[in-house]
C-alpha positions as a LaTeX table, in Angstrom:
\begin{tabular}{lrrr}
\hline
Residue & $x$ (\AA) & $y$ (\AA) & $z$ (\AA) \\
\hline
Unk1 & $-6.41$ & $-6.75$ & $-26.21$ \\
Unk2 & $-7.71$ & $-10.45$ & $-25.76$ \\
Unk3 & $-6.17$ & $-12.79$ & $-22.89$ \\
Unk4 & $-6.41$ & $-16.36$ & $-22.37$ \\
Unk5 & $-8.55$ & $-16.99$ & $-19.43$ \\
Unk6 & $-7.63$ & $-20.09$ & $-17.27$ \\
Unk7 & $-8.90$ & $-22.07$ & $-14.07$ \\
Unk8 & $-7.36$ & $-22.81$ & $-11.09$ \\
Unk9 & $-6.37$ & $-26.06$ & $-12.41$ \\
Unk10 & $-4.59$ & $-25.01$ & $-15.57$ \\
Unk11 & $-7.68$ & $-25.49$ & $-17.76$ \\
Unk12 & $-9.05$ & $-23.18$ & $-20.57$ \\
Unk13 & $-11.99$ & $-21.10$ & $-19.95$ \\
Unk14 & $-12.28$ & $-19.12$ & $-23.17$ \\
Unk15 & $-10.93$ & $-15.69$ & $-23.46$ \\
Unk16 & $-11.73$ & $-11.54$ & $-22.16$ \\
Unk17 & $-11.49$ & $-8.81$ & $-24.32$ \\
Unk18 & $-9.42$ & $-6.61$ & $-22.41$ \\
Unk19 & $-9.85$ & $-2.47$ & $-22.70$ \\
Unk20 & $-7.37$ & $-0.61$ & $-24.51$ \\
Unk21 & $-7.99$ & 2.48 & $-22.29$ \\
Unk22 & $-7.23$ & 0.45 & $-19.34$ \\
Unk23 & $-4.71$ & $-2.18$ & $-20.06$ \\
Unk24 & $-2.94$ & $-1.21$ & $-23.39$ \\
Unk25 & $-1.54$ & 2.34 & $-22.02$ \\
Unk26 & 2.24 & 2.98 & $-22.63$ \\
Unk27 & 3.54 & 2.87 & $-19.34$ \\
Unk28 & 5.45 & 6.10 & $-17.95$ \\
Unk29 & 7.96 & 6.14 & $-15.36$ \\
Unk30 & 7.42 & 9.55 & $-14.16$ \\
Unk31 & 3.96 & 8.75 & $-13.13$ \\
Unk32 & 4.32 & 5.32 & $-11.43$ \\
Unk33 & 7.03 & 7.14 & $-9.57$ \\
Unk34 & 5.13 & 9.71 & $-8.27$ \\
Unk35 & 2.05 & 7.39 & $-7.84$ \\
Unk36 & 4.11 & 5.62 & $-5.43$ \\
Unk37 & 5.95 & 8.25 & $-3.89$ \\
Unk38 & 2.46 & 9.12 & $-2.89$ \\
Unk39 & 1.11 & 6.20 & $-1.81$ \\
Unk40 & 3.96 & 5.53 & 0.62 \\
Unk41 & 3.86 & 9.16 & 1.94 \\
Unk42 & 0.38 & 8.69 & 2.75 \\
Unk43 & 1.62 & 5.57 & 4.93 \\
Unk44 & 3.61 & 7.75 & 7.40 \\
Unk45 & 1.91 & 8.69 & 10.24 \\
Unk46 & 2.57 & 12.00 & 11.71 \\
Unk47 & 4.74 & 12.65 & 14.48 \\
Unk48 & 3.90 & 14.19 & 17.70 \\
Unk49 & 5.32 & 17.16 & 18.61 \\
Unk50 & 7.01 & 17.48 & 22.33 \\
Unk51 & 6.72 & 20.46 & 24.28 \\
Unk52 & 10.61 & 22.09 & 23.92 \\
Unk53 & 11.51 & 24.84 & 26.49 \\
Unk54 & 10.16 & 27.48 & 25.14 \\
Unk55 & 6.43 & 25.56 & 25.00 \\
Unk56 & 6.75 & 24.87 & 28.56 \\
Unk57 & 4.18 & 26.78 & 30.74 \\
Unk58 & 6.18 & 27.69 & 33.99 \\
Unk59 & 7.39 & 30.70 & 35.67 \\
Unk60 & 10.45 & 32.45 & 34.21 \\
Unk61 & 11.41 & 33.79 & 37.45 \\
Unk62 & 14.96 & 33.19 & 38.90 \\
Unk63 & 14.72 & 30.89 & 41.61 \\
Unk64 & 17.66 & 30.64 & 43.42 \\
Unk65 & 20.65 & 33.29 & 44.01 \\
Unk66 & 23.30 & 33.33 & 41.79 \\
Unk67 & 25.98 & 32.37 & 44.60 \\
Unk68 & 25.74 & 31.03 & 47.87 \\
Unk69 & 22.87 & 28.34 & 48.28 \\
Unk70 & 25.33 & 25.52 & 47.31 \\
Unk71 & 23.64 & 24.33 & 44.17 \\
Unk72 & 23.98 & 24.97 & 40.06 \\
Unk73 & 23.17 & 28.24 & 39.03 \\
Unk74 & 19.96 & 27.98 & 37.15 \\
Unk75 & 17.85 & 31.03 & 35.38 \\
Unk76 & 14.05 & 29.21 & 35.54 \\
Unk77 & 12.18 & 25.81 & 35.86 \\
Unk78 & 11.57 & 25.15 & 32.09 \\
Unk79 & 14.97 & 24.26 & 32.06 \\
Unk80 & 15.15 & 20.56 & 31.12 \\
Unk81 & 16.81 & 19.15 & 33.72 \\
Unk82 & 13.65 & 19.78 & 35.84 \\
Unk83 & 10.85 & 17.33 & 35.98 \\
Unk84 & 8.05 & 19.19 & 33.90 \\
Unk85 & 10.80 & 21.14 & 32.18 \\
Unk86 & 10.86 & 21.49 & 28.09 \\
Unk87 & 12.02 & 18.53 & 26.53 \\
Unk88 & 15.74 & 18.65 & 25.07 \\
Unk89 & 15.95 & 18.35 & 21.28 \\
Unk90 & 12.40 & 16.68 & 21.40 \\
Unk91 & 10.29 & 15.75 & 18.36 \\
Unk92 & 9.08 & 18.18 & 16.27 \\
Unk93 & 5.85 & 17.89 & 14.06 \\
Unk94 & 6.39 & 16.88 & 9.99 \\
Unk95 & 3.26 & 16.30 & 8.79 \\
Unk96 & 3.57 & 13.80 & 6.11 \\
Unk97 & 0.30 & 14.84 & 4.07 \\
Unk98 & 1.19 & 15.07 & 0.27 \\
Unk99 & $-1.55$ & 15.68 & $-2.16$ \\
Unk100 & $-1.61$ & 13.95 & $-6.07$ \\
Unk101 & $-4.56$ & 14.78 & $-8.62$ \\
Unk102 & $-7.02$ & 12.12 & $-8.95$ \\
Unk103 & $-6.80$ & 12.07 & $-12.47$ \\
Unk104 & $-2.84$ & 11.31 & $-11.93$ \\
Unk105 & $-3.51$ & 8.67 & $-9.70$ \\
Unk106 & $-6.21$ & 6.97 & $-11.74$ \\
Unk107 & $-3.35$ & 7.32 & $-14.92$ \\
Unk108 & $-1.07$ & 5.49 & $-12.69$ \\
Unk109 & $-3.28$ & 2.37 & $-11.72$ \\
Unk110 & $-3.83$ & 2.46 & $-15.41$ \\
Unk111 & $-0.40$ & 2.36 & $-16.62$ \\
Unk112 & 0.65 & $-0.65$ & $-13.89$ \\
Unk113 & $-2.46$ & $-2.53$ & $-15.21$ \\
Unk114 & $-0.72$ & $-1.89$ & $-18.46$ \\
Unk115 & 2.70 & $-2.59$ & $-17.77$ \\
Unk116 & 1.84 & $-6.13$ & $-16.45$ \\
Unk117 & $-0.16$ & $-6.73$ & $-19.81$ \\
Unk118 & 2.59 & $-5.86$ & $-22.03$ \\
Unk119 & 5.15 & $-7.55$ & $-20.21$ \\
Unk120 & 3.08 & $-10.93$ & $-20.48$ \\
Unk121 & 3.01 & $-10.97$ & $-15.97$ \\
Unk122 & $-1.04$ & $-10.90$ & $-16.28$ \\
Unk123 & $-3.20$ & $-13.52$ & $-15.60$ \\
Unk124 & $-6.55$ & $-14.14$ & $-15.96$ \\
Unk125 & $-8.80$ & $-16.37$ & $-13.61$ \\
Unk126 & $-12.30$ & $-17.43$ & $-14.05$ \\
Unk127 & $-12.57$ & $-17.36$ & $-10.64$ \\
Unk128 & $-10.76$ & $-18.08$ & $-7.29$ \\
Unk129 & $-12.86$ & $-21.46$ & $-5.50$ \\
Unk130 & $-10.73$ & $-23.62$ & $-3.72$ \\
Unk131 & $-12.77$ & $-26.62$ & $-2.82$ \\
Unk132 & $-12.04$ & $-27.18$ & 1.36 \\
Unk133 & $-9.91$ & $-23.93$ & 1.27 \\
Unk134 & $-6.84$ & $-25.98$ & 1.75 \\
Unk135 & $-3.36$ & $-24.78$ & 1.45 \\
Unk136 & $-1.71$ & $-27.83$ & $-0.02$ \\
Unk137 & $-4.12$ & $-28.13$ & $-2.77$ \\
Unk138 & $-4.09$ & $-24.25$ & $-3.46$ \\
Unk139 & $-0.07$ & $-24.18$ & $-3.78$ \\
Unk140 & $-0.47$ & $-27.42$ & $-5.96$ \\
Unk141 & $-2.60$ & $-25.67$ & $-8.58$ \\
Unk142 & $-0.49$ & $-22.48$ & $-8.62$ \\
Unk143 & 2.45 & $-24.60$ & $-8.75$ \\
Unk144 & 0.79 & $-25.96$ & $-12.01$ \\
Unk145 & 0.36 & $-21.91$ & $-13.11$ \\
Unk146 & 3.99 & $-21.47$ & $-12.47$ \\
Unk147 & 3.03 & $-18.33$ & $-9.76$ \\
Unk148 & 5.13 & $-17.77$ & $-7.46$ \\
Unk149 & 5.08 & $-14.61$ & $-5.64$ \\
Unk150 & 1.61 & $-12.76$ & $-6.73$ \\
Unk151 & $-1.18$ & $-10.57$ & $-6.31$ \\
Unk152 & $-4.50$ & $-12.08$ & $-6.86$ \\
Unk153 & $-7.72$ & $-9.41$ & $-7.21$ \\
Unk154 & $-10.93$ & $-10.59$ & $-6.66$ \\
Unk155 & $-14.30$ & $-8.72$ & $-7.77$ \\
Unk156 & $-16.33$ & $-7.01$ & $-4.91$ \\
Unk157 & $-15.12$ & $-8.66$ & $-2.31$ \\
Unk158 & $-12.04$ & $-11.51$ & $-1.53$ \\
Unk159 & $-13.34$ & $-15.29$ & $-2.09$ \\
Unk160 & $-13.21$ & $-16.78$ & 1.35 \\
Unk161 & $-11.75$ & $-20.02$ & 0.18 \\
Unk162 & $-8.98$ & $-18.65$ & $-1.47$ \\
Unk163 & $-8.48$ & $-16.24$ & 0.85 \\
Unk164 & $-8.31$ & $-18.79$ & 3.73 \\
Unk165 & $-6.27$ & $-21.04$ & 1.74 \\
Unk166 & $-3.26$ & $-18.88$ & 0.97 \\
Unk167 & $-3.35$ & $-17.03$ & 4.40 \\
Unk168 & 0.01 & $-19.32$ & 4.90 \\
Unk169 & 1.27 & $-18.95$ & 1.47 \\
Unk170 & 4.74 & $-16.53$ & 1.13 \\
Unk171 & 4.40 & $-14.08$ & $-1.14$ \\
Unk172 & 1.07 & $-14.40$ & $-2.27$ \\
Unk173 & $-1.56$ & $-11.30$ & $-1.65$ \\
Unk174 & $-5.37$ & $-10.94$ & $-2.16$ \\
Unk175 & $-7.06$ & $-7.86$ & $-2.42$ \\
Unk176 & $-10.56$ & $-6.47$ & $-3.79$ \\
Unk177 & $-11.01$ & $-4.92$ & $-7.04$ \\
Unk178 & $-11.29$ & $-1.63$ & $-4.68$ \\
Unk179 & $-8.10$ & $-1.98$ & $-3.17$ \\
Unk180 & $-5.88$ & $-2.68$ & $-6.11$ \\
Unk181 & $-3.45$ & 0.03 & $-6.11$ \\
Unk182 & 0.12 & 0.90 & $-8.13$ \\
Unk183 & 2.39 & 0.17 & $-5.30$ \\
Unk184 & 1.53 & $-3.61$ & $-5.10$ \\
Unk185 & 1.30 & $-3.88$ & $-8.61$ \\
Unk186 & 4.67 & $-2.92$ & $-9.40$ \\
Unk187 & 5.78 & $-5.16$ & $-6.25$ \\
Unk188 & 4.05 & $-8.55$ & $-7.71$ \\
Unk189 & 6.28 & $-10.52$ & $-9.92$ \\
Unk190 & 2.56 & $-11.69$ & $-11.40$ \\
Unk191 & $-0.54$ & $-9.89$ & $-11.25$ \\
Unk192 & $-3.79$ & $-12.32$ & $-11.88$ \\
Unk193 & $-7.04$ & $-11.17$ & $-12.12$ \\
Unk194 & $-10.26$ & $-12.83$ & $-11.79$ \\
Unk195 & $-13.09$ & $-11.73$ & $-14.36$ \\
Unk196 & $-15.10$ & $-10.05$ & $-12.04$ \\
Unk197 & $-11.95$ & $-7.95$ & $-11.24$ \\
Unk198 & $-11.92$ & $-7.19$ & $-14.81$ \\
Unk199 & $-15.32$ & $-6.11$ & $-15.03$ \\
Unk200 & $-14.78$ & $-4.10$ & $-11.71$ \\
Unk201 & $-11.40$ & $-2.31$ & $-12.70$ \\
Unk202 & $-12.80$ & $-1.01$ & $-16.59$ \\
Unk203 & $-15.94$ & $-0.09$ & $-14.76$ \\
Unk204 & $-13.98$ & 2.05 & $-12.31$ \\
Unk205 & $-12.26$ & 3.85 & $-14.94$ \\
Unk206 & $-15.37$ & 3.84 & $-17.62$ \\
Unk207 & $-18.00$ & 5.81 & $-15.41$ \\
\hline
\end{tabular}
């Protein structure tokens, strides 16, 4: 697959021949759903557990008579109405830890890379410079690339510039080739890539 490649300012810089086994997949529902199931499961933390009243480490001895001594009958001091008694419908643990094959993930980055290609939301960058890394002049030139809310991925690491330049910018994101994954894909209106994330992402998936 061959795509335009453009500059920051709406200019030409030749074309990229895109890989086939990276960016011209048929895109499956059933495994950018799962991909993302995933990846949000692996967001939530796990909750602690609280020590109910059977977990409480205190005597189970009756303290008190049954009658007489002017008080509420109680049986022992886990109770929770004691201080250092077992907490009353507390927490309890759910370990949010799910587990997806690698080679299913990798087949879903694929598949988002492809769905942006075939639905014409990918963009290619010759690079990311913004001279001053100002923010008027960086919403100016992706005013003139019609982007509006993006993702921008950068090679091995995010160009400074850029990055400082569209810190203020609503709903643009940066990441590094390494942290592209599925869930922000999907989430981008546009996805634009710079050629060095090209070169990272096929390498990734091509050994």
């Amino acid at each position: 697959m061959k795509v335009n490649v453009q500059t920051l300012d709406a200019a030409a810089a030749g074309d990229l021949e895109l890989d086939d086994a990276v960016f011209g997949l048929e895109p499956r529902a059933d495994i950018l759903h799962r991909v993302v199931t995933w990846q949000l499961e692996k967001r939530r933390g796990t909750a602690r557990g609280t020590r109910e009243r059977s977990d409480v480490a205190r005597t189970g001895k009756k303290f008190g008579r049954q009658k007489g001594g002017g008080t509420a009958r109680h049986g022992d001091r886990r109770a929770p109405v004691f201080i250092g008694g077992g907490k009353a419908h507390g927490a309890r643990v759910r370990d949010f830890n799910p587990s997806l094959n690698k080679k299913v993930r990798a087949l879903g980055l694929k598949m988002a890379l492809s769905s942006k290609a075939k639905s014409g939301a990918l963009t290619v960058l010759d690079n990311l410079d913004v001279k001053g890394g100002k923010t008027r002049e960086l919403a100016s030139k992706l005013a003139g690339l019609g982007l509006g809310k993006a993702l921008f991925i950068d090679g091995d690491a995010i160009n400074i510039s850029f990055a400082k330049a569209s810190s203020n910018l609503v709903g643009i994101n940066v990441l590094p080739a390494v942290g592209a994954n599925v869930y922000d894909i999907l989430k981008a209106d546009t996805l634009v890539l710079t050629r060095a994330a090209v070169e990272k992402l096929e390498a990734r998936f091509n050994g």
